[in-house]
C-alpha positions as CSV (number, residue, x, y, z in Angstrom):
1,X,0.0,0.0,0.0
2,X,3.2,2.5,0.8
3,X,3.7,2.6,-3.1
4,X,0.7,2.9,-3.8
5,X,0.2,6.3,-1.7
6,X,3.6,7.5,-3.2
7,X,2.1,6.9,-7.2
8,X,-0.8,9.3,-5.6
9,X,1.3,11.8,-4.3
10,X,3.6,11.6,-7.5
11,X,0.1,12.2,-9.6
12,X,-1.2,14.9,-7.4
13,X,1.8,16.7,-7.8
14,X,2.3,15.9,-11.6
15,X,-0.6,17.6,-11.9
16,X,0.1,20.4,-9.7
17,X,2.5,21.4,-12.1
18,X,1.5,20.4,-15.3
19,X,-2.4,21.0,-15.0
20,X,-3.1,17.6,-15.7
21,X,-1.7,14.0,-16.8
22,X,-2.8,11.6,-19.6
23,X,-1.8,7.8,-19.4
24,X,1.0,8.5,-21.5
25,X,2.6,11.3,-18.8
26,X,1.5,8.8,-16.1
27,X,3.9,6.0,-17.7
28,X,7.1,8.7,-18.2
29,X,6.8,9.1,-14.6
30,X,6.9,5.5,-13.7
31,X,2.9,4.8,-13.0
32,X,1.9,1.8,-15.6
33,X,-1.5,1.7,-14.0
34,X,-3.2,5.4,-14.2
35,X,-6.9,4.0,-14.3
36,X,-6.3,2.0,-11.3
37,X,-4.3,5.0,-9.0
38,X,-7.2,7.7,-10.4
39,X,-9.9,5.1,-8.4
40,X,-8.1,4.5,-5.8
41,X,-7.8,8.4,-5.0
42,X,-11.1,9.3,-5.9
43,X,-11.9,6.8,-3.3
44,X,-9.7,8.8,-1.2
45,X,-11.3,12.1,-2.0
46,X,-9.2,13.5,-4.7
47,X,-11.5,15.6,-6.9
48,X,-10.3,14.6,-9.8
49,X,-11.9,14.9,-13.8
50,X,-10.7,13.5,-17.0
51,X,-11.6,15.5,-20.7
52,X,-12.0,13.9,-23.8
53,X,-9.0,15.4,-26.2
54,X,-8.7,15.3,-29.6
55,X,-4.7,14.0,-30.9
56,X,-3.2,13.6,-34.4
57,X,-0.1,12.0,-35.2
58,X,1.4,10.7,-38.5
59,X,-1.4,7.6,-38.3
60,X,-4.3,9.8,-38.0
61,X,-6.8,10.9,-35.1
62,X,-6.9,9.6,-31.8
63,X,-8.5,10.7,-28.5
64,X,-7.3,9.9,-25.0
65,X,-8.6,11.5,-21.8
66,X,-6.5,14.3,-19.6
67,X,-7.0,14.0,-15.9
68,X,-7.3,17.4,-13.5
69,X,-7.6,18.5,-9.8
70,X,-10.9,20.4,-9.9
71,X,-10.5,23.4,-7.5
72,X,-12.3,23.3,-4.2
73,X,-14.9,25.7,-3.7
């Protein structure tokens, strides 16, 4: 459970600083299993809210979801 707690803080802070974290940012950091941390801490009370984005590469489109800290009123 200890490493779980540190992947949450390590994607609390990510976000923090970046704004917010897609599965891709979440595996440069070391986190293999975003989906899985992002229940855990909503479960924890971690306001958190993923957006639909729109990608494009040299393949096409894609879309994968970002992932925020909605601000506490």
């Amino acid at each position: 459970m200890a490493t779980k707690l540190n992947q949450h803080k390590r994607i609390a802070e990510y976000i923090r600083l970046h704004g917010s974290i897609s599965e891709y940012d979440a595996h440069c950091i070391g986190i293999m299993k975003l989906s899985a941390r992002l229940t855990e801490m909503k479960r924890l009370g971690y306001p958190l809210k993923g957006t639909w984005v729109n990608g494009r590469n040299e393949f096409g489109t894609y879309r994968y979801k970002r992932y925020t800290l909605e601000e506490e009123a």
